[in-house]
N, C-alpha and C positions, 0 to 999 in steps of 0.2 A: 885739394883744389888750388892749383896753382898755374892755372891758362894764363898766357899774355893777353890783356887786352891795350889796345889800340885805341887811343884818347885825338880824334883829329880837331884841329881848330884850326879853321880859316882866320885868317886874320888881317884888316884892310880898315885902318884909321880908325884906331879905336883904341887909342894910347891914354887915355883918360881911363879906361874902365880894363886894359889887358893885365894889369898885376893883380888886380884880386882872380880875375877868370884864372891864369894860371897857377894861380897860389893854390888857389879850391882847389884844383887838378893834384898840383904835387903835394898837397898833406893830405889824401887820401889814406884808408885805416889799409885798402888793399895795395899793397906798393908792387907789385909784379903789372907795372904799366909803362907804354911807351907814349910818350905824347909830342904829338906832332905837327910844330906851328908852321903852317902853312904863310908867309910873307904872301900875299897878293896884290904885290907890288904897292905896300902901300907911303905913302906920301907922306908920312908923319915921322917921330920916332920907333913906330913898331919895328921896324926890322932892327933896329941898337938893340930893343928891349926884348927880342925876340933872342939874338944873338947872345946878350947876356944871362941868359937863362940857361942856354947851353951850353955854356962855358960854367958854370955852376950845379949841372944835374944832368949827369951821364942818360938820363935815359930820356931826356928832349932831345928829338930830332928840329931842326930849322932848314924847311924848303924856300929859297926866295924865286918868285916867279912873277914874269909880268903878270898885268893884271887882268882876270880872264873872269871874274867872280865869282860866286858863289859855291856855283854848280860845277867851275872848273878847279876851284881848289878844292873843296870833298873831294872829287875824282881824284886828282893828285895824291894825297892824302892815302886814299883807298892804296891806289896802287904804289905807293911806297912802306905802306902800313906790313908788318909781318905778328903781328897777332891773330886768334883764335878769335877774337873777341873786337865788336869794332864798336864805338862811340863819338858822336859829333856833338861838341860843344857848339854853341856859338860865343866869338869873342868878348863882348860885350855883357856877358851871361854866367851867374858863377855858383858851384854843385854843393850840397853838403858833404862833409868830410866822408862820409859812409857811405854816396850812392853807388861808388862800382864793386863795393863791397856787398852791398846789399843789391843789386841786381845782379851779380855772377850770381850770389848763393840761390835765389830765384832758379833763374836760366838753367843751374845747372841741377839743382834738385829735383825742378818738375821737367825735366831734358826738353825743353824749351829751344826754339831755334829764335827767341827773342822776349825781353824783358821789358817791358813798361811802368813809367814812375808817374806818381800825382805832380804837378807844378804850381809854383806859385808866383804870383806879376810881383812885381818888385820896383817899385816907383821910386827915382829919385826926386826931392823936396826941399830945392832949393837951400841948402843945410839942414835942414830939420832933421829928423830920424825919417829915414825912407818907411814906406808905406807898404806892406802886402795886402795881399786879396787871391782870392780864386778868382779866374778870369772870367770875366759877367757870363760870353757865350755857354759856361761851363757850370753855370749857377745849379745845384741842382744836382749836380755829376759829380761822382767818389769815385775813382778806381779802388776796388776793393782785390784783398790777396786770392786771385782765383789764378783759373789758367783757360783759357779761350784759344780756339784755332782761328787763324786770318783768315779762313772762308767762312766759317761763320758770322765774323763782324764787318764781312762784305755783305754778307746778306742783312743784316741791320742795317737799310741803307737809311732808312728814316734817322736812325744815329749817327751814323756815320756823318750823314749831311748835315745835322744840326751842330753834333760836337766832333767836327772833324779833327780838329787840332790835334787832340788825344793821342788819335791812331795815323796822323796825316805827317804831321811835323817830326823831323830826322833826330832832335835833341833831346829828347825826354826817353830814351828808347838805349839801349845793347843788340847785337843784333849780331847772331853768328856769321863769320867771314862767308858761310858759305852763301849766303843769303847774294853777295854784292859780286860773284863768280861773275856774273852774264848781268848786272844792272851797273848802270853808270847814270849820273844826275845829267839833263840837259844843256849842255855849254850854250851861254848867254839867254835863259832864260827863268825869272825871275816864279817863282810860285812853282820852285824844282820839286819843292815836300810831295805838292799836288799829282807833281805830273810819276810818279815813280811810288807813289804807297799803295795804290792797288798792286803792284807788280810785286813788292818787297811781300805784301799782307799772304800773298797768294803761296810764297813760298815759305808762309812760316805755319808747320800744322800744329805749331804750339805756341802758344804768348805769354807766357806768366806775367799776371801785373800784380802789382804793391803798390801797397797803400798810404806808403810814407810819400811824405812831399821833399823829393829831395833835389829838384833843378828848380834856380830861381829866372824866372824871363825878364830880363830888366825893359822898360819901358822909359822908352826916351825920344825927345822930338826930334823929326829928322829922319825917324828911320822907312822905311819903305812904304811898311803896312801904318806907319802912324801920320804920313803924308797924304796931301792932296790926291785923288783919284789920279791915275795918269793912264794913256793909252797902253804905256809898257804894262798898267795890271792888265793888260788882256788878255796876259800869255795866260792866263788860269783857262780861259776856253781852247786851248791845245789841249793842257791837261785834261780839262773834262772831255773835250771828242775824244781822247785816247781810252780814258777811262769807261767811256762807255762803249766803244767799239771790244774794250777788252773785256768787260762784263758779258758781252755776247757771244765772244769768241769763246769764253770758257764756261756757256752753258748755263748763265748765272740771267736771262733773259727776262724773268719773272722776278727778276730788282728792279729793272731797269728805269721802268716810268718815272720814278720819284727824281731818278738822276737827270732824266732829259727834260723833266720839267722844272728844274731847277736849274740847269743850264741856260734853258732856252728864255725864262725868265730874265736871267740877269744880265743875257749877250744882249737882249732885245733894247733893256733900257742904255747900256753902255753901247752901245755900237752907235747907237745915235747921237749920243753925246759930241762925238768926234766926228762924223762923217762930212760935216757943211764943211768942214777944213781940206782942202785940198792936198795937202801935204802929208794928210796921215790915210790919202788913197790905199798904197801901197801895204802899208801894216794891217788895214782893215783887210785888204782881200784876204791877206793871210789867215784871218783870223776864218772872216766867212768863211774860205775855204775848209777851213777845220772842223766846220761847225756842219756843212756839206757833209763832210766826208758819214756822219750821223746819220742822214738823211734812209739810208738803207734803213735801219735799225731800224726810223721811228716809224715807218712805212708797214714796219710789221707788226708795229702794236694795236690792240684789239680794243682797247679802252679809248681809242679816241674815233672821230667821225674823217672823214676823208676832205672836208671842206678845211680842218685842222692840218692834217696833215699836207695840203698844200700851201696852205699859208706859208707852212715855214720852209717848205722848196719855196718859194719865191722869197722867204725873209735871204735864203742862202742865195740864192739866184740872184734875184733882180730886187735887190734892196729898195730900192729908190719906189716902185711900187707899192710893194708894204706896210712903207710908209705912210704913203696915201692912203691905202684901204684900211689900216688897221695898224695904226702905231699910234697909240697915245703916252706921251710926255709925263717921266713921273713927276707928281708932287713935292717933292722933294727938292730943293735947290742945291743944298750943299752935300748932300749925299756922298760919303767918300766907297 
């Protein structure tokens, strides 16, 4: 066993925490890796510290690129990457010494077209000794060493919605090159994991997972998911109109409800939120419109009544109605 894999890390002001992330990376036990820091134009010392690493270990690649985020440096990444094997760190985030060792031998024993690891939150604490935990939504949840097909844990959609992270999120994962032939991440939109892991899940008829905990997620203030609600988290209802247009298209129709009513749920209390602003017209139509585009789908389903079913053509239509007849304001104030 001797495959290149492909170590990608965006990287975009996060010079506080990028020498342990890459440190983990190059004392890895499997050393046949190429890793490849992504500059995303960022504004700090990352690009020095990026540079200098290169210049010290032949097999770091350093792409400097304006700044496109997220979703445009993976891409980048991708398509500069020449491994078998691909892997997405995030910067900020850093592996145990063993895990590309211990997911190649996975992947490739049970011929797997992608490997899955356990994770653990990693608090920094003020000085103190940082803090682990298994992440609360996840309470409950072991990845044990099996092997699972992606269309199988689409159809867990009750799983999938509850602990999506597991099977949703890009970094805890290996994932064979062929897998990212024809997928590319969303340029400029945020909740990229969301929008492209039913699509990745679809193309893998095998997933080995393992049961070691070996990516740590660092948790720190500031970061996207650990900030204030903002309208840009809306982009997740792209993702989900996608995902369930693509649940239908591929025959997987008898999942569907749990997804559309967890969507329709969550667009219903956030869309409100923002709409008495004038300013955020624009983004909001986007979003409704995505949420439309469903509208076929929910029209077919047989577990709801037809006085339901228009409701939400007029939530996507004619908002401002909706509101009136049947929008009630969650309880909730600080709600992120």
């Amino acid at each position: 066993m001797n495959d290149l894999v492909s170590v990608i890390v965006p990287v975009y002001n996060v010079e506080q925490y990028l020498r342990q992330c890459v440190d983990s990376i190059r004392n890895q036990t499997y050393e046949n890796i190429e890793i490849l820091l992504i500059d995303d134009g960022s504004p700090d010392n990352c690009p020095k510290i990026c540079d200098g690493y290169a210049a010290i270990d032949e097999r770091i690649k350093v792409i400097h690129k304006k700044n496109g985020g997220l979703s445009d440096a993976r891409n980048v990444g991708i398509d500069h990457s020449t491994g078998k094997w691909l892997m997405f760190i995030d910067s900020d985030d850093f592996i145990e010494p063993t895990m590309v060792e211990v997911m190649l031998t996975a992947a490739v024993n049970r011929q797997a077209q992608m490997a899955v690891c356990n994770v653990l939150l990693y608090y920094d604490s003020n000085g103190d000794q940082p803090a682990y935990d298994v992440p609360e939504q996840w309470s409950g949840f072991h990845l044990s060493d099996t092997l699972n097909s992606g269309m199988d844990i689409l159809k867990c959609v009750k799983e999938y919605i509850k602990i999506p992270c597991i099977y949703v999120i890009a970094w805890n994962k290996l994932y064979s090159r062929e897998i990212f032939e024809s997928i590319r991440y969303p340029v400029g939109q945020i909740h990229e994991d969301e929008a492209i892991a039913h699509r990745v899940l679809v193309c893998s008829e095998k997933i080995a997972t393992v049961s070691a905990y070996l990516y740590h997620y660092r948790q720190r203030p500031g970061s996207i998911m650990s900030s204030e609600y903002t309208l840009k988290r809306m982009d997740i209802y792209l993702a989900y109109s996608d995902r369930i247009r693509f649940y239908a298209a591929n025959g997987l129709t008898d999942y569907i409800s749990a997804l559309h009513d967890q969507a329709f749920w969550g667009y219903i209390s956030r869309y409100y939120r923002f709409d008495s602003d004038p300013a955020n017209a624009k983004e909001l139509r986007k979003y409704r419109h995505a949420m439309l585009k469903t509208i076929p789908v929910y029209f077919k389903r047989k577990d709801i009544g037809i006085k339901m079913k228009i409701s939400r053509l007029i939530l996507c239509t004619v908002p401002s109605i909706f509101k009136k007849k049947w929008y009630q304001p969650p309880k909730e104030e600080n709600w992120k």
